[in-house]
C-alpha positions in Angstrom: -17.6 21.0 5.5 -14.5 22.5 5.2 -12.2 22.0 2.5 -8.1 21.6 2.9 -5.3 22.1 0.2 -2.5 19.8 2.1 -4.1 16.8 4.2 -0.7 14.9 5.9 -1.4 11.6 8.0 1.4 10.1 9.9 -0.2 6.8 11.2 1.7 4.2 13.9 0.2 1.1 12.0 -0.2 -0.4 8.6 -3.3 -0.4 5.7 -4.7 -1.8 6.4 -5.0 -2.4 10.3 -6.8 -5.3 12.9 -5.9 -3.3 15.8 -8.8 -1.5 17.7 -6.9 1.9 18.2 -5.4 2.3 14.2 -8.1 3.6 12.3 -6.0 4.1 9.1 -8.2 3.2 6.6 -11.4 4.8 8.4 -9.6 7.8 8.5 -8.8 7.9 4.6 -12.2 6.7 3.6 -13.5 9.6 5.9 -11.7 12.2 4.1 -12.5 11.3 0.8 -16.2 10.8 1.6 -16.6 13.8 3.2 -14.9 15.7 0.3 -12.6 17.2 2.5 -9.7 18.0 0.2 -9.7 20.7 -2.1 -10.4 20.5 -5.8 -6.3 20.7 -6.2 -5.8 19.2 -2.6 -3.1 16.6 -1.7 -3.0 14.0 0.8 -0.1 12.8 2.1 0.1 9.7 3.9 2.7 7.7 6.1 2.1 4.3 7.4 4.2 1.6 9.0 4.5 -2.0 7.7 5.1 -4.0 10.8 7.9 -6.7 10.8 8.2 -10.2 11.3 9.5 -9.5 15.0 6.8 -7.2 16.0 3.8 -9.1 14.4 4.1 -12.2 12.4 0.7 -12.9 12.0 -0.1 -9.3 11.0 3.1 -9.2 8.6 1.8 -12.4 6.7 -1.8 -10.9 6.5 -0.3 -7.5 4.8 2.1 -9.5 2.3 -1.0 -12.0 1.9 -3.3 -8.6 1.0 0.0 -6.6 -1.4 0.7 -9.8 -3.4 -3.3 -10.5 -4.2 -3.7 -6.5 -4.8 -0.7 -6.3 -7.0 -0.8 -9.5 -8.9 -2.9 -8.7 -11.4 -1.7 -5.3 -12.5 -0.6 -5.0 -15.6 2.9 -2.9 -14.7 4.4 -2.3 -11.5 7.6 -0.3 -10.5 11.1 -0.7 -10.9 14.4 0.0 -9.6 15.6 1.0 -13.1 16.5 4.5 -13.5 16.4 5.0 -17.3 12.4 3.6 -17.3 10.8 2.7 -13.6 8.0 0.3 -14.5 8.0 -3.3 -15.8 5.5 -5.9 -16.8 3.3 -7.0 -14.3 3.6 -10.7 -12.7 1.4 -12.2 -14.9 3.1 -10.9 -18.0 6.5 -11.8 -16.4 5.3 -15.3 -16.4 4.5 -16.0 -12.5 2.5 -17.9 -10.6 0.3 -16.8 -7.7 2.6 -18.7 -5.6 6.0 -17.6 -7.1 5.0 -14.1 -6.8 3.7 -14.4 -3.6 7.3 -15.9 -2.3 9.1 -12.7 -4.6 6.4 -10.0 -2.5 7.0 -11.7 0.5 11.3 -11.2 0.3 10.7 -7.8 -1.5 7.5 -6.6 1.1 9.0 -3.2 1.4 9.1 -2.5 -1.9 6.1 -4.1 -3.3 4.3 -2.7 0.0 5.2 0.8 -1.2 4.0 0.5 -4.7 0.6 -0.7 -2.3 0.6 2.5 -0.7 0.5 4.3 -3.8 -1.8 3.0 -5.9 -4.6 2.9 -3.3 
């Protein structure tokens, strides 16, 4: 197989995604299980995270998925300049269900810090 230094992936839909024609995730697994990148290769990814208006059901499902994934980590990222991380949401003290309702008003952020640690 051949072998790439810079693997970029702009995708129309979110990570996960229900819809028959968005393949994100099959594309990403196919990549890595076919060893396509490099030893020093990079991929770069860009998905969408669909809003209220466009899909509710599909927006509850991905803040559902980035609040369970991200709970139990044990730091996440912050806004904060000086140092960007900060206890997770257990060590801050939250519930499932309060930090379900703080991913749910923050999805963009909490869905990037998703993104990246996939």
């Amino acid at each position: 197989p051949q072998k790439f230094d810079l693997i970029y992936l702009d995708f129309c839909g979110p990570l996960p995604s229900k819809k028959a024609g968005q393949k994100t995730l099959k594309a990403i697994t196919s990549i890595l299980k076919y060893h396509a990148l490099s030893p020093l290769g990079v991929m770069i990814t860009n998905v969408s995270l669909p809003s209220k208006e466009q899909n509710a059901n599909e927006h509850k499902n991905i803040v559902n998925l980035v609040a369970s994934y991200l709970y139990p980590k044990s730091t996440l990222e912050s806004n904060n300049p000086e140092w960007n991380c900060t206890d997770g949401a257990i060590s801050e003290g939250y519930s499932l269900d309060e930090w379900h309702k703080k991913v749910e008003c923050e999805i963009e952020d909490f869905y990037g810090q998703y993104i990246t640690r996939l």
